[in-house]
N, C-alpha and C positions, 0 to 999 in steps of 0.2 A: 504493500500500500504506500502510494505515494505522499512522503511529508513535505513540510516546509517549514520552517522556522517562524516563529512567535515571538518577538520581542516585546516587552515591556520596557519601556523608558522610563525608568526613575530619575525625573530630575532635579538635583541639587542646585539651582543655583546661587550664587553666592557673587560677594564683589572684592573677594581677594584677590590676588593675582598670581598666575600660574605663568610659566616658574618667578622664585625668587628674584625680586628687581637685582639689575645691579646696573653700575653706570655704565651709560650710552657710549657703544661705540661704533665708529664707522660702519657704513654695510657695506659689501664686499658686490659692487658690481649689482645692488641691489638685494643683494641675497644675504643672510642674518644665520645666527644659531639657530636649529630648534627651537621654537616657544617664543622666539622673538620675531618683531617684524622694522622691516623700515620704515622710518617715517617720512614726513616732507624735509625734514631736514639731513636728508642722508646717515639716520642716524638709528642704530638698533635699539629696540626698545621692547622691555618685557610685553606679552600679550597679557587679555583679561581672562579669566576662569568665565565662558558662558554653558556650561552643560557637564555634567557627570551622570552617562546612562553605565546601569548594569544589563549586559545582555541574560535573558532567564530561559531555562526550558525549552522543549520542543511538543510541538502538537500539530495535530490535522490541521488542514487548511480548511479555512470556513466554508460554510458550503450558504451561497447566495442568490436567493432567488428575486429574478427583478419581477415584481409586477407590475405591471405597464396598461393602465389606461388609453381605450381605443375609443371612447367616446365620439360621437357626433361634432362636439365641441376641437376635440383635436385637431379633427380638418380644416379648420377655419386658418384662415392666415394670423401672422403673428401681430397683435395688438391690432387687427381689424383691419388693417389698410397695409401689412407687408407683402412680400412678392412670393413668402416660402410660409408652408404651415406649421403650424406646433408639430404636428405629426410628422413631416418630413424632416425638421429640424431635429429634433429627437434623432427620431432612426440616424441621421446622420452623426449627431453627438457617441450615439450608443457605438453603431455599427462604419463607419467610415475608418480605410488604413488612418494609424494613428488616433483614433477614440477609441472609449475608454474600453470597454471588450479589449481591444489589441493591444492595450496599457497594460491590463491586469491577466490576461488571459493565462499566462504562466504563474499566478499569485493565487489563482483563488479559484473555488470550482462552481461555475453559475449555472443558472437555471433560469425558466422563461415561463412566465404567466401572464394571460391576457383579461383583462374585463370590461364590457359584457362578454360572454362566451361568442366563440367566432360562428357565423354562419345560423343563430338563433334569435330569440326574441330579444328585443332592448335592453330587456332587464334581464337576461340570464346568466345566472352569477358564471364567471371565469374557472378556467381551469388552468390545470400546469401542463402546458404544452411538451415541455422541454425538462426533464429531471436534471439537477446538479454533476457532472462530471469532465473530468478533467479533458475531457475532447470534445464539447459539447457547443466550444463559442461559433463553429463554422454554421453547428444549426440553427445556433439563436440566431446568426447573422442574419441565414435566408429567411426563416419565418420574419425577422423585422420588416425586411424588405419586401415581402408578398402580402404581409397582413393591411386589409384598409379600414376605414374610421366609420362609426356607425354605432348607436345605441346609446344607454343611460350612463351612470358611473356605481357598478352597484359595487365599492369598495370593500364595505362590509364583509359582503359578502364571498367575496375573493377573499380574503385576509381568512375567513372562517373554514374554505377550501382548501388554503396551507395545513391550516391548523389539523384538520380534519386526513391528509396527505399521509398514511404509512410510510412510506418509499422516504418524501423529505423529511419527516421527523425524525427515523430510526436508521437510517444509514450511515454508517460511520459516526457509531457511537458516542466517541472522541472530540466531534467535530465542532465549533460555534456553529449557527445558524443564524442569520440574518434573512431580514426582508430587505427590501427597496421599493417601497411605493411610490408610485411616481403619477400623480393626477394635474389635471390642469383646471379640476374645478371641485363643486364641491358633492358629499357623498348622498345619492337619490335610491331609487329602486326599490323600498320596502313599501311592501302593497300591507304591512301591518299597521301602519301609520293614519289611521282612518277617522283621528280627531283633528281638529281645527290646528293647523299650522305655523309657527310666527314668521319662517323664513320659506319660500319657495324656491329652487336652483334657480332661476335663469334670475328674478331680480328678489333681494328683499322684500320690496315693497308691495309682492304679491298682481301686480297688475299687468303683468304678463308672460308668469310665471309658463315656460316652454311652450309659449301661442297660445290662443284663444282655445283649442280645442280641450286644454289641460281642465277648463272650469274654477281654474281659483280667481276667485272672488275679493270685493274690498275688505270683507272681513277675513280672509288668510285661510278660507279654510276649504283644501285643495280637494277637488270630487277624484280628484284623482290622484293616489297615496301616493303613488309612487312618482310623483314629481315633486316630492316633500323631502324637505331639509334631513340626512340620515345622522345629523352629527353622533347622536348619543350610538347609536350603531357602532360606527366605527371603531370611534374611542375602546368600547368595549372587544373590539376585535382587537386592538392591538394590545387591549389589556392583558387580554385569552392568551396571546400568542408569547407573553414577554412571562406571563404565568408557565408557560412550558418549555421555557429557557429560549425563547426564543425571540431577539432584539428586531425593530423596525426603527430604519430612516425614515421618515414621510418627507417629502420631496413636490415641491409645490411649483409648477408648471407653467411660465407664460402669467402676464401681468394680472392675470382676473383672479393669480393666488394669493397678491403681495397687501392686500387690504383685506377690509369687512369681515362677514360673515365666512369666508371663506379662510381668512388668517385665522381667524377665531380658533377655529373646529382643527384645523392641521395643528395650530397649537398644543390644545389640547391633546391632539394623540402624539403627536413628538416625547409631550414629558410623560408619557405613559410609554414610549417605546424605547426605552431605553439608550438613545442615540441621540438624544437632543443637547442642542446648543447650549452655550454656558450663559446665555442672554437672547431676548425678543431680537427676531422669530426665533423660537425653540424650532421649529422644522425650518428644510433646504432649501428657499428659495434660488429658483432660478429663471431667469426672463426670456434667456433663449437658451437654444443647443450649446453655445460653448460655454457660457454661463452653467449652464447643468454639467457638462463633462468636466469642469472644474471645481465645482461644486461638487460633485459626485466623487473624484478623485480624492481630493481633499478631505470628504467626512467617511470613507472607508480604507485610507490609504493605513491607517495604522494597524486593520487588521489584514489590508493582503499584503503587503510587503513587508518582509522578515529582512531586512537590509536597507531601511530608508529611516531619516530622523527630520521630524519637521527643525529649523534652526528658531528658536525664540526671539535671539537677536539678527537679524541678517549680517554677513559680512561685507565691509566697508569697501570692500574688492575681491578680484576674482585671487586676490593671495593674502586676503585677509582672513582666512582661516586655516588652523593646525588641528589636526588629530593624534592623541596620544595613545596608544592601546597599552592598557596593564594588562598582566597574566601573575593576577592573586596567587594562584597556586605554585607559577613558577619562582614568585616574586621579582618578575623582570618588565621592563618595558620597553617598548620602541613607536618612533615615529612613523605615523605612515604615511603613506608617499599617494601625494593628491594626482591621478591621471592612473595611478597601479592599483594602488589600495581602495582609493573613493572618488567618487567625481560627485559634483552639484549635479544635484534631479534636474531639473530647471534652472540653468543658469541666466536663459530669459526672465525671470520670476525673480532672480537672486541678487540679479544687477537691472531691473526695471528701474527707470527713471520714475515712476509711480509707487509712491512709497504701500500704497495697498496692497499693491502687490508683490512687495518685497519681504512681506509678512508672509507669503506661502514658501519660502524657500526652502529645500532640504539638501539634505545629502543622502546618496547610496554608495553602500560600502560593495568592495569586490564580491563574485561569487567565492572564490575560493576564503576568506572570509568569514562567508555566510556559512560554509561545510565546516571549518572551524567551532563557529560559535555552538551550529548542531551537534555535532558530537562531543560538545563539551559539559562537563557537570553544570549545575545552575551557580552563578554567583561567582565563575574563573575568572572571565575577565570586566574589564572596565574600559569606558571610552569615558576621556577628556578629550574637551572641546575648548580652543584657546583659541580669541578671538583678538584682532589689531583693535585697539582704542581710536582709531582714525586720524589720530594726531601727524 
């Protein structure tokens, strides 16, 4: 059975300074000790201590199921007046060389769900097309690119189909499991919904709530259930699911996620799915495809790569950072060599003139490394992180 490496990031940081100051001297052609850097004045200078991870453990690789909203509303172009749809831009986020599938495809073993169900009534709940496996991205690719847009969003009740799933829940015992939902609106479909409404999907305001033929009225109360607000539904499905160890991103689609009634409700199932933000929105907004493929990289990156560290502080250049590895058990340490040992994830990201997004920088270390770290006991080594003070 195929593994991968799990790291946990324990980060210390601290504002001592690694190694020991000592007086500045020349740099040699630009180039310093170890743990030193040059500065603007040709001059070697201790770095700062930003990071102490301990590499831990090894385990399965997660097993990820995307659920992917095919809705009616997908089709539409993006924020009403673009030239590409939520749904083409998606697929292309997901499934284009270089997105995110061909990102992680060697990192993590995915799987593919659609809802409403393909080829059936608006509202019939989804299914898992595609099981979790480690050869699986070339099929979720075609099914992205065959599947077209049509129907309700009965999320709920997708969420309730994983949960319900043998195959996803008990295979590889060992494994995390995550969801990934991913809707562009909010959750409708329960024909049990048969009292008076406060929110309708198409608008709050009830007045014309999915066209006139829906029946809901000035006073909110929908003749027809299943064009009714499913928030509490939901919610509880991802409650269900994070009850059977099993964690949900919710992931909010194109502009009609990023307010109202529809922030509300993804909200709400964020801090119940276990993957939520450390601050509003708790769930993943993203306004388009690359937006979401960033987005998406981003809040699962630390469980499918076993060799990447987001940097807290970015470095102030492309040689304003040093790596130190200890080996606890040997009691020895050495430098590693940045282009052999690690290179920047995104050195576009690292060195953006755009300080936003110079907050997503990381590093990945070598494979060989990575085979290292795996067959090593828990707590051998240590990675320091020495950073140029930009001076």
């Amino acid at each position: 059975m195929r593994q991968a490496l799990a790291l946990i990031a324990i980060a210390a940081l601290s504002c001592t300074r690694a190694p020991e100051p000592a007086p500045p001297t020349p740099c040699d052609n630009g180039a310093c000790a170890p743990g030193y850097f040059c500065d603007s004045g040709n001059r070697c200078v201790a770095g700062t201590s930003c990071g102490t991870f301990h590499p831990i453990g090894t385990r399965i690789p997660p097993r990820v199921m995307l659920a992917i909203d095919r809705s009616g509303s997908m089709g539409e172009l993006e924020g009403g007046t673009g030239s590409v749809s939520k749904w083409a831009d998606l697929v292309d986020a997901l499934a284009r060389p270089g997105g995110l599938l061909d990102q992680t495809k060697d990192r993590g073993v995915f799987g593919l769900a659609f809802f409403p169900a393909i080829g059936a009534t608006a509202c019939e709940p989804g299914s898992i097309l595609v099981q979790p496996s480690f050869n699986a991205v070339p099929q979720i690719i075609s099914q992205l690119r065959s599947i077209e847009t049509g129907g309700g969003s009965p999320s709920a009740a997708m969420l309730n189909a994983i949960a319900a799933d043998a195959t996803f829940m008990n295979a590889d015992s060992g494994a995390t499991r995550m969801v990934l939902l991913m809707t562009d609106g909010l959750p409708d479909c329960n024909n049990s919904l048969t009292s008076a409404c406060e929110s309708c999907v198409s608008e709050s305001t009830c007045t014309a709530c999915l066209g006139a033929s829906s029946g809901c009225g000035s006073n909110c109360s929908c003749s027809d259930p299943a064009t009714c607000l499913d928030g509490e539904a939901l919610v509880a499905a991802v409650k269900n699911l994070k009850s059977l160890g099993v964690n949900t991103l919710i992931v909010g689609f194109g502009a009609g996620t990023a307010s109202g009634p529809a922030a509300d409700i993804l909200n709400q199932a964020a801090l119940e799915g276990g993957l939520a933000n450390p601050s509003p929105p708790f769930y993943t907004q993203a306004d388009d495809g690359r937006a979401l493929q960033r987005a998406l990289f981003l809040a699962i990156a630390g469980s499918l790569q076993p060799c990447a560290w987001h940097l807290a502080q970015p470095p102030v250049s492309a040689r304003g950072l040093q790596i130190l590895l200890r080996d606890l058990s040997a009691k020895s340490e050495r430098w590693l060599v940045q282009g052999t040992d690690w290179k920047f994830e995104s050195p576009e990201l690292c060195f953006s003139p755009t300080p936003v997004l110079r907050r997503d920088c990381g590093v990945e270390l070598s494979a060989e490394l990575c085979i290292a770290f795996q067959a090593a006991p828990p707590d051998r080594y240590q990675l320091q992180f020495v950073c140029a003070t930009g001076t």
